[in-house]
GUKOL-626042 format. One line per 4 residues: their letters; for each residue x, y, z of N, C-alpha, C. Coordinates in steps of 0.2 Angstrom, whole numbers. Layout:
REM GUKOL-626042
a = X:Y:Z:X:Y:Z:X:Y:Z; ...
***
This chain:
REM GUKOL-626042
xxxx = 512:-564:-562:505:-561:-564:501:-558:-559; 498:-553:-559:495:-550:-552:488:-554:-551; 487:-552:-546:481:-556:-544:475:-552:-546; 471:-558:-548:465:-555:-549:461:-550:-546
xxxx = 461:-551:-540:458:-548:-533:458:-542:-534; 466:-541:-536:469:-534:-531:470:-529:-537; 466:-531:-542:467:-528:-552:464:-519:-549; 465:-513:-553:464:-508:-550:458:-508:-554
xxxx = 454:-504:-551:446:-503:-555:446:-500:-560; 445:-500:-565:446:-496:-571:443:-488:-570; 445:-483:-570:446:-475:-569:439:-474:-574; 435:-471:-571:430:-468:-572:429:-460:-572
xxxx = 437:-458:-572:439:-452:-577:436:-449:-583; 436:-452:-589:435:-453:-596:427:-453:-596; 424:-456:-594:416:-457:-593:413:-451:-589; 417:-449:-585:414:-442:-583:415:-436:-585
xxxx = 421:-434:-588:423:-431:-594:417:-429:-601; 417:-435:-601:410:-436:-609:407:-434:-605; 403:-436:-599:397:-434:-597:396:-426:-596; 401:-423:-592:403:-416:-592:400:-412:-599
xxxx = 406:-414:-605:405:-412:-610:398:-413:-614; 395:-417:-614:388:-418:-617:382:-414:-613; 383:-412:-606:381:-407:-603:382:-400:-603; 388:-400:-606:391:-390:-607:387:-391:-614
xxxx = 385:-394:-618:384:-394:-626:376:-395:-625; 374:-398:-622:367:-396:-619:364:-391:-617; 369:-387:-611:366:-384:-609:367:-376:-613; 369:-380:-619:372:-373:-625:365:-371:-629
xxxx = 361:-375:-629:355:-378:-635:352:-369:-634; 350:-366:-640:348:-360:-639:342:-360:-636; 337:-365:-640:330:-363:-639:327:-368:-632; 329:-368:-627:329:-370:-621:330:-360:-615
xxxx = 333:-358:-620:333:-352:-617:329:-345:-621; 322:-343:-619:320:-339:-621:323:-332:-621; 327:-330:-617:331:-322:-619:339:-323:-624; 339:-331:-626:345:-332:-629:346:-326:-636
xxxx = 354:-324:-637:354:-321:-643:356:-325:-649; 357:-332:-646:360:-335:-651:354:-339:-656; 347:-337:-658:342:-339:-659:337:-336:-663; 342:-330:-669:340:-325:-672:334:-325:-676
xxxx = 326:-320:-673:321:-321:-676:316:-314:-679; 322:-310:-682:322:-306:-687:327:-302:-690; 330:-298:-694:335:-298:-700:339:-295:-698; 338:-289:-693:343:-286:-686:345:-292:-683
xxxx = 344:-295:-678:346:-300:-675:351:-305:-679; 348:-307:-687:355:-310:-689:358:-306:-692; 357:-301:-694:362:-299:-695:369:-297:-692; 365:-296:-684:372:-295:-678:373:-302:-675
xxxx = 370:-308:-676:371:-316:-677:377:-316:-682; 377:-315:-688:382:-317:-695:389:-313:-692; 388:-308:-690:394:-304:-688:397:-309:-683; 394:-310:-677:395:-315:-671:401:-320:-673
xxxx = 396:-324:-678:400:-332:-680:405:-328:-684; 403:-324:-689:411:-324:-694:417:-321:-687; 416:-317:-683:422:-316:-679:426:-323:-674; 419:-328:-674:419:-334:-669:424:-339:-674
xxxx = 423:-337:-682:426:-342:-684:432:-339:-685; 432:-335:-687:443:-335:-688:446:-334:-682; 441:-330:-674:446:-332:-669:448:-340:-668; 443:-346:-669:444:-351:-670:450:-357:-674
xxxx = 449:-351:-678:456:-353:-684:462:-352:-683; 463:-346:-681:467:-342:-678:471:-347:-671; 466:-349:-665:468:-350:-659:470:-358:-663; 467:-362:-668:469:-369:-670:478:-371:-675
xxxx = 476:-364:-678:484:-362:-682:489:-362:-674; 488:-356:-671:494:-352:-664:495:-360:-660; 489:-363:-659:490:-370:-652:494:-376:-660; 493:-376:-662:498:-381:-669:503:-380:-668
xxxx = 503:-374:-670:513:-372:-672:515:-373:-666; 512:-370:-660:516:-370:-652:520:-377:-650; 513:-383:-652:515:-388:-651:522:-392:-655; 519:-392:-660:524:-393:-666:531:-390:-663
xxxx = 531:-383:-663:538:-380:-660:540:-382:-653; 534:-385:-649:538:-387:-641:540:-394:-643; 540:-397:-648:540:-405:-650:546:-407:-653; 547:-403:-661:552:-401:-663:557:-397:-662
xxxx = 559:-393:-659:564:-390:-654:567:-391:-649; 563:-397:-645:563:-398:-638:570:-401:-636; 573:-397:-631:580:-398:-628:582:-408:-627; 587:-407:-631:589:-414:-631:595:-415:-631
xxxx = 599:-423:-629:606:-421:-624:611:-421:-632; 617:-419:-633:618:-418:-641:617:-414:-647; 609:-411:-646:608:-410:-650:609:-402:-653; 610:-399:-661:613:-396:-661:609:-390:-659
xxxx = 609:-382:-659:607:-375:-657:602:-377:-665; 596:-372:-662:594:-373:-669:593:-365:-675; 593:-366:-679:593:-360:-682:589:-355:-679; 592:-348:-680:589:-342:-677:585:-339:-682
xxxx = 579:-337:-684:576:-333:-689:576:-325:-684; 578:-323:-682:579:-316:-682:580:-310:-686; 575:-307:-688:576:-302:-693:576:-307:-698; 572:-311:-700:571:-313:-706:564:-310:-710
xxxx = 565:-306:-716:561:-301:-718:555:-305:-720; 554:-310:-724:550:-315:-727:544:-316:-721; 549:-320:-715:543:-321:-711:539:-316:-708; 544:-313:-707:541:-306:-703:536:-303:-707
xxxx = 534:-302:-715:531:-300:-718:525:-304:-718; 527:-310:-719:519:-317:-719:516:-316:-713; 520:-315:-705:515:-314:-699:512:-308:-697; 513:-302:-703:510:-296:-703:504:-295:-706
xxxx = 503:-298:-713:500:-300:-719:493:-302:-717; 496:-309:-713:490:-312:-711:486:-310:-706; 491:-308:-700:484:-303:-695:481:-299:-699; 485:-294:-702:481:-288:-705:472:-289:-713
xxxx = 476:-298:-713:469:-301:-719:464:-301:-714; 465:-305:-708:461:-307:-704:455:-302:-701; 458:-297:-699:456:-292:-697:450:-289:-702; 455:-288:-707:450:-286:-714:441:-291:-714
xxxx = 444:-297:-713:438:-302:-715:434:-300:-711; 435:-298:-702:431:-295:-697:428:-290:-699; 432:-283:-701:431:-275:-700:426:-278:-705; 427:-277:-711:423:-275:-716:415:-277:-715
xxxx = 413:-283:-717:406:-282:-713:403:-281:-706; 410:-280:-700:406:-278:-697:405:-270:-697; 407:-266:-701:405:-256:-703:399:-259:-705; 403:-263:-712:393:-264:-716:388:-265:-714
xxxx = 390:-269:-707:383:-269:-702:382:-263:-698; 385:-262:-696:386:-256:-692:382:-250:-698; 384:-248:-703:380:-242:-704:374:-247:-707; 372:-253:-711:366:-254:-710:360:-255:-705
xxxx = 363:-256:-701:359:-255:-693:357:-248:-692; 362:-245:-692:362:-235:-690:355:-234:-693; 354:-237:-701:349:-233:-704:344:-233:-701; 339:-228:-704:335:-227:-703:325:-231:-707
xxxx = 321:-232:-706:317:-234:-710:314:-231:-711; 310:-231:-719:308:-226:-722:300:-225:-718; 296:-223:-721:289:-221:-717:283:-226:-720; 286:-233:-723:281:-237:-724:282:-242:-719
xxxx = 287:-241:-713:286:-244:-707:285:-242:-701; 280:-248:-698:277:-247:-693:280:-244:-687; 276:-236:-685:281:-231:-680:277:-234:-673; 284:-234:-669:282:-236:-661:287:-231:-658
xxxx = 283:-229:-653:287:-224:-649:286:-227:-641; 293:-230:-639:293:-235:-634:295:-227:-630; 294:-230:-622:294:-226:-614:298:-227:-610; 304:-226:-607:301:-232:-600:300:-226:-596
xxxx = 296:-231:-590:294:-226:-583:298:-233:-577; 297:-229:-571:297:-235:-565:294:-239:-564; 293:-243:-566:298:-247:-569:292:-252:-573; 292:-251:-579:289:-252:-584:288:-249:-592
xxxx = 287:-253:-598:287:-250:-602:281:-247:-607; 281:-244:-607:275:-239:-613:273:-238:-620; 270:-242:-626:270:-241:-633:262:-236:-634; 267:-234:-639:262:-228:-642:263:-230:-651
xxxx = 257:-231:-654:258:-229:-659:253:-224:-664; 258:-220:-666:256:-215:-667:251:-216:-674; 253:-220:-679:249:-221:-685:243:-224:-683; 241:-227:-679:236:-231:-677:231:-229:-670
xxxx = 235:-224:-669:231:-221:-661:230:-224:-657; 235:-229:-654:235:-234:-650:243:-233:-647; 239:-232:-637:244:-233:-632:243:-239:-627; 247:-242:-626:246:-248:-622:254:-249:-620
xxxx = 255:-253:-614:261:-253:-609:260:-263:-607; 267:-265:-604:270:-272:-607:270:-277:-611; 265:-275:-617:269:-279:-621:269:-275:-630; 274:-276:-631:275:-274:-639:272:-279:-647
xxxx = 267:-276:-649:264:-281:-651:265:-279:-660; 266:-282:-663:271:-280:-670:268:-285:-677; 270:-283:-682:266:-289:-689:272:-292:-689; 271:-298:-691:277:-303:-696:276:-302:-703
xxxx = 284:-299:-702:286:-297:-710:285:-291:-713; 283:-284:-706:285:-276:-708:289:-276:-705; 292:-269:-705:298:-267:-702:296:-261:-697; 296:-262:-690:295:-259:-684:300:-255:-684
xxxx = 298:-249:-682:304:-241:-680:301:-240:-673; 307:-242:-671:306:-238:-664:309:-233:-663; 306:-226:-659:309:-221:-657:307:-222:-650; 313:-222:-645:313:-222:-639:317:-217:-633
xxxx = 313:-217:-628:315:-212:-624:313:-215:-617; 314:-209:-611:313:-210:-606:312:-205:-603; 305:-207:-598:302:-203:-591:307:-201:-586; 311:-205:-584:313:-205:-578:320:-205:-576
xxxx = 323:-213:-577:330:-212:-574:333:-215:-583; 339:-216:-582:341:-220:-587:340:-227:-588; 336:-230:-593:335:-239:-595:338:-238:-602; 337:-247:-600:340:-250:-607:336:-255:-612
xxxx = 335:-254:-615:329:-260:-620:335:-264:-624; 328:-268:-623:335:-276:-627:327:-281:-629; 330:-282:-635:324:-287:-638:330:-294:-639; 331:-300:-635:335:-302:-636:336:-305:-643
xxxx = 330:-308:-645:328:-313:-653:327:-309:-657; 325:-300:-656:323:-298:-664:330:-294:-664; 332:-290:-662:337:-286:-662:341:-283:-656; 347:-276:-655:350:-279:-650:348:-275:-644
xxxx = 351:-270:-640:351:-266:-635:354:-257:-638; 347:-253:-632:349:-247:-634:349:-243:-625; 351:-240:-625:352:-237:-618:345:-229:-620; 341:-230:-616:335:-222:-618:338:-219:-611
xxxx = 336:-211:-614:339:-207:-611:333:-201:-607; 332:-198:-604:329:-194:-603:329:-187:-609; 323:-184:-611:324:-180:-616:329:-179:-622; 328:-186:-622:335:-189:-630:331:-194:-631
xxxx = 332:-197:-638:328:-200:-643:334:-205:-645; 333:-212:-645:336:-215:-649:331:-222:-653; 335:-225:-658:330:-226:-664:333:-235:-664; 331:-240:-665:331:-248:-667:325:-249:-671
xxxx = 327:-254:-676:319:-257:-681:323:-266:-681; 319:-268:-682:317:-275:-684:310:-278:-687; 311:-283:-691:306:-286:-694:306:-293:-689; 300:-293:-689:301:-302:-686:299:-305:-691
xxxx = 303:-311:-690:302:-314:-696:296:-324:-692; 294:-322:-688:290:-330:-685:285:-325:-681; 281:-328:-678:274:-327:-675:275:-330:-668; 273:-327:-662:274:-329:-655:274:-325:-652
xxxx = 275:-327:-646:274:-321:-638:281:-323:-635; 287:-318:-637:293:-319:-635:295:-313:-628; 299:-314:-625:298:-310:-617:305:-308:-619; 305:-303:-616:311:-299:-616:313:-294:-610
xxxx = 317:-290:-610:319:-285:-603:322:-279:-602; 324:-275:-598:326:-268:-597:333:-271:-594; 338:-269:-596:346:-274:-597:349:-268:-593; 346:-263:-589:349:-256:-584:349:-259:-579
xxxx = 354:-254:-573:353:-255:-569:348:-249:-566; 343:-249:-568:340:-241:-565:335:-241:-559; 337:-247:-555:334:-246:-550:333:-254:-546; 328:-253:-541:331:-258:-538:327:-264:-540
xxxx = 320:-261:-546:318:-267:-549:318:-267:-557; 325:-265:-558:326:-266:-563:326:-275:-567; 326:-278:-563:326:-285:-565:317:-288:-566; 314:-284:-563:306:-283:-565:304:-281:-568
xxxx = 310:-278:-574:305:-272:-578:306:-274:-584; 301:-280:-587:301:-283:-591:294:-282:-596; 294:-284:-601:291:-286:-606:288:-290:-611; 284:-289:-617:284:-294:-620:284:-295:-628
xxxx = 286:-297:-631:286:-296:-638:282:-301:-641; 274:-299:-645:270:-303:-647:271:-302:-656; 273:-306:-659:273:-304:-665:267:-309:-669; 263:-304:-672:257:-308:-675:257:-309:-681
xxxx = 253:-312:-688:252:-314:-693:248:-306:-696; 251:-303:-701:248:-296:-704:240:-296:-703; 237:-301:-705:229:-300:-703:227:-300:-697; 230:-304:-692:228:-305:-684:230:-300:-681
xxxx = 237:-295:-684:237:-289:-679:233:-283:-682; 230:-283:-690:226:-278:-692:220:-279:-686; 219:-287:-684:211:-288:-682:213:-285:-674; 218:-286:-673:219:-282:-665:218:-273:-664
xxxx = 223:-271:-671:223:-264:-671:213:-260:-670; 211:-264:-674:205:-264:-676:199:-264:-669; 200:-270:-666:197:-272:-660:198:-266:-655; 208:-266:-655:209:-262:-649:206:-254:-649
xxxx = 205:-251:-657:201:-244:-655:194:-243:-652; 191:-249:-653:185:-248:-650:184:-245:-641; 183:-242:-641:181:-237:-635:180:-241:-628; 183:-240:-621:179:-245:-614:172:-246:-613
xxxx = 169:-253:-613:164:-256:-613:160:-250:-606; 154:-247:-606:153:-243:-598:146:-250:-598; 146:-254:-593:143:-259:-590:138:-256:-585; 138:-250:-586:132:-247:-580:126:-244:-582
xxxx = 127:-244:-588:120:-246:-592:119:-253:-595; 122:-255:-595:120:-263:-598:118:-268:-593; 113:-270:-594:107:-274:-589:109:-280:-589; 112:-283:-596:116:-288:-594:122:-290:-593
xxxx = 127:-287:-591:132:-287:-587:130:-286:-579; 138:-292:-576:134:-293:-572:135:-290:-565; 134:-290:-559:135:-285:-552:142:-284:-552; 144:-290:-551:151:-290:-549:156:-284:-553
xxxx = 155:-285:-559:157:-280:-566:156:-275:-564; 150:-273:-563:147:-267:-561:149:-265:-555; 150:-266:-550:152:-264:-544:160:-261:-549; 166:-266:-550:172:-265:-552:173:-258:-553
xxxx = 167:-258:-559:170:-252:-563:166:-244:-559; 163:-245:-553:162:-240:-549:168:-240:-545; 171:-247:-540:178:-244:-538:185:-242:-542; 181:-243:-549:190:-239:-552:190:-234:-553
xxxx = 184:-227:-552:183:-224:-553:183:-220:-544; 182:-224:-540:179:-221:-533:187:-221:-531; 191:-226:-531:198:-226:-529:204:-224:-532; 202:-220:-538:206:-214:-541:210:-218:-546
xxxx = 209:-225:-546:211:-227:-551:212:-224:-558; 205:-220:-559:204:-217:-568:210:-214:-566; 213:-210:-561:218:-205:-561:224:-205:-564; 226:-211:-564:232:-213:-565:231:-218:-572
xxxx = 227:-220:-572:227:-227:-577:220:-225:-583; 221:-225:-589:218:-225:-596:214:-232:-598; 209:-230:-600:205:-237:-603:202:-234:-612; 205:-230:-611:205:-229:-619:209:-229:-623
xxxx = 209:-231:-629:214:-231:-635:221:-230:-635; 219:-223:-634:227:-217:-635:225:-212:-631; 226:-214:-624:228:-208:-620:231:-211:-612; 236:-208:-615:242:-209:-610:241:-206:-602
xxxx = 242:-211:-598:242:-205:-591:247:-207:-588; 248:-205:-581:253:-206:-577:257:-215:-578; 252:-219:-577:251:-225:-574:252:-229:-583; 251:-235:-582:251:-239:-589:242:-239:-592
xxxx = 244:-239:-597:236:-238:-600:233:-246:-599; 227:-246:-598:223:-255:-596:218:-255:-601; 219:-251:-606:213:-253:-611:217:-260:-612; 213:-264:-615:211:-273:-614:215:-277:-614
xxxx = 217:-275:-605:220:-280:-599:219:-285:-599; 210:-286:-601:210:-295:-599:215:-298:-604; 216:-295:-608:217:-298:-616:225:-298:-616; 228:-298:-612:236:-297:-611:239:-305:-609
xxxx = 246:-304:-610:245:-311:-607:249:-311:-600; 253:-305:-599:258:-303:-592:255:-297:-590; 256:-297:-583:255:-290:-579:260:-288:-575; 260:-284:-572:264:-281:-568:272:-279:-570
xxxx = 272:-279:-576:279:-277:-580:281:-282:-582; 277:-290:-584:281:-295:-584:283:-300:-578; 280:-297:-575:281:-302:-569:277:-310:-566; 271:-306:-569:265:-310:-566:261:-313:-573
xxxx = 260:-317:-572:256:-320:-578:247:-317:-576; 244:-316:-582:238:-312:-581:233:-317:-579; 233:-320:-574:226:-324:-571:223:-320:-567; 216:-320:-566:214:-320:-558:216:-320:-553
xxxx = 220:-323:-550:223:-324:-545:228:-320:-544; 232:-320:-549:237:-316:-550:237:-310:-550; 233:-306:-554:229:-299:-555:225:-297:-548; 223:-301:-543:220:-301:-535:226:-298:-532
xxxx = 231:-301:-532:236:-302:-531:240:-295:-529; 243:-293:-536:246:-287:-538:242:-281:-534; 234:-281:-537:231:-276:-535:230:-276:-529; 230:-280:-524:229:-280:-516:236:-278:-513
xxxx = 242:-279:-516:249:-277:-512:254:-279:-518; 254:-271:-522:258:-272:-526:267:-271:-525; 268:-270:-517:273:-266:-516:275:-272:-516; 274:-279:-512:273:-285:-512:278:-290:-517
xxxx = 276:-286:-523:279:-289:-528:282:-284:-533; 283:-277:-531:289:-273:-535:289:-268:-532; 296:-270:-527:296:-263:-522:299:-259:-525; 295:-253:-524:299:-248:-527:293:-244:-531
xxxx = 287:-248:-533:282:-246:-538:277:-240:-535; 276:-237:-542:274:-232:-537:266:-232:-537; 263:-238:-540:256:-239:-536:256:-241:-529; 249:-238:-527:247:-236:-521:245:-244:-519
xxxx = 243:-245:-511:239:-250:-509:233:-248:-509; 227:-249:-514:220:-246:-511:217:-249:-506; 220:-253:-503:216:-256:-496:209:-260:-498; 210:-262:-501:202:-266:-504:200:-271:-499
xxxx = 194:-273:-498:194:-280:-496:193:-286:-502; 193:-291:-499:194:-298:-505:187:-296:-510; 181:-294:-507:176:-295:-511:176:-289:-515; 179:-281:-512:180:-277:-518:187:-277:-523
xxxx = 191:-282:-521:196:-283:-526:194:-288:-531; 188:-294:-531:185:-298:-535:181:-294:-539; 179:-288:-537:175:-285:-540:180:-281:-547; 184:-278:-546:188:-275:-548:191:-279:-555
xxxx = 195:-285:-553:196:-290:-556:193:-291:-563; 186:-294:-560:182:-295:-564:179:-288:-569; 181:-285:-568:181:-276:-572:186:-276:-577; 190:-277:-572:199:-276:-577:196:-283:-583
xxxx = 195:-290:-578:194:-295:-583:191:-293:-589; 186:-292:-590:181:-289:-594:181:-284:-601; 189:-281:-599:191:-275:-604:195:-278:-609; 191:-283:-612:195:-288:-617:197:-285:-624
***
């Protein structure tokens, strides 16, 4: 009998294994990843979701049948001392028929809904859907909507429960739009027009991205998708026509404000950048910045600090951008700030 002592320690194999496994299945969980596709949150998205799983399922069955037989055949068949040749099915018509039968069913269960989705997606949506004409520029994105007279850039703000048509293009080089939760990925072109719609179907501020490579801050040329409750984005649409606040006759507003909105104007900012409704310029339009919840394409969250930030060295933070350094000092970039703040 062996000795106590010298007994081997029990292998800690099998417990690291589960622990492994219960980690890969964790780290699967969709809604811990907000760009996940697996987490569809409008009728586009599941509908190229249901495709997904129906292909995920019969490859599954498929690789469960193929890894069966294999084994069953390396098991039953296996070279053995005596034992006799085993039958040859070569050119057996029967089998050869049933292994041609079944790829070509399986295949079927795939193709068909996936055309079906494919020309349901192609469509087009009629004109009681809300029209957005998406931009990009370097490196940032641009909504216009045309039924509503409203331009505004990073974030796409949408009704829960209409159906959004996008018609999109591009300024400059080649990008790609990807809404990962509402629907999928479209490559815009320069002076070419391509089309995606979705409905959302839930209410939140979902972030999204430019999936090109069109440059060297392609990985900052991000977005946002805010999908609102039908009333809450009529009261946006509503609020956001309202014309930019001018504080330089207003005796109650305060110095700080008022200084701002003379450096936005002294340092050629109006040049490039829009504080009204519907009117596009070079630059992203700022009518109600403060009221945002990202800046700088996505990058930066919209505080104070953050907006100091950008504004005082934006190369800083997206090289490549083609805003300028206006060289402010801290007390006129506060001023500034508190201007943009203010354009609620």
């Amino acid at each position: 009998m062996p000795d106590p002592a010298h007994r081997r320690p029990p292998s800690r194999v099998p417990a690291l294994m589960l622990a492994a496994v219960v980690a890969l299945l964790a780290a699967c969980a969709p809604d811990q990843y907000p760009q996940t596709t697996l987490l569809p949150r409008a009728d586009f998205a599941k509908a190229s979701d249901d495709i997904f799983r129906t292909t995920l399922l019969w490859a599954t069955i498929v690789f469960v049948l193929v890894e069966t037989a294999l084994l069953v055949a390396i098991w039953k068949f296996r070279n053995r001392p005596g034992a006799a040749e085993p039958v040859q099915t070569h050119g057996n018509t029967t089998l050869e028929i049933v292994w041609t039968i079944i790829p070509a069913f399986i295949l079927a269960m795939i193709a068909v809904p996936t055309v079906r989705t494919i020309f349901q997606t192609a469509q087009k949506p009629g004109p009681e859907a809300l029209q957005v004409e998406v931009i990009g520029h370097q490196w940032w994105w641009e909504f216009r909507y045309p039924q509503l007279g409203i331009t505004t850039a990073g974030e796409l703000i949408v009704p829960m429960g209409r159906t959004v048509s996008l018609e999109m293009t591009t300024k400059d080089v080649l990008h790609s739009f990807w809404l990962p939760q509402f629907a999928g990925k479209r490559d815009v072109f320069p002076n070419r027009y391509n089309n995606l719609w979705f409905k959302a179907e839930v209410t939140g501020n979902f972030p999204a991205q430019c999936v090109e490579f069109c440059g060297i801050q392609h990985g900052r040329m991000a977005y946002r998708i805010i999908s609102k409750a039908p009333e809450e984005f009529d009261a946006w649409a509503a609020n956001f026509n309202q014309p930019p606040r001018d504080f330089s006759a207003d005796s109650t507003a305060p110095a700080l404000v008022k200084t701002g909105q003379q450096l936005f104007t002294m340092k050629g900012c109006i040049g490039c950048h829009s504080l009204y409704p519907a009117l596009p310029l070079t630059g992203p339009n700022l009518h109600h910045i403060g009221s945002r919840t990202w800046i700088a394409a996505g990058t930066l969250e919209n505080t104070d600090e953050n907006l100091a930030k950008w504004i005082q060295d934006p190369q800083g933070w997206k090289e490549g951008v083609l805003m300028p350094n206006l060289g402010l000092t801290d007390q006129e970039t506060q001023a500034l700030v508190a201007y943009l703040r203010a354009q609620q």
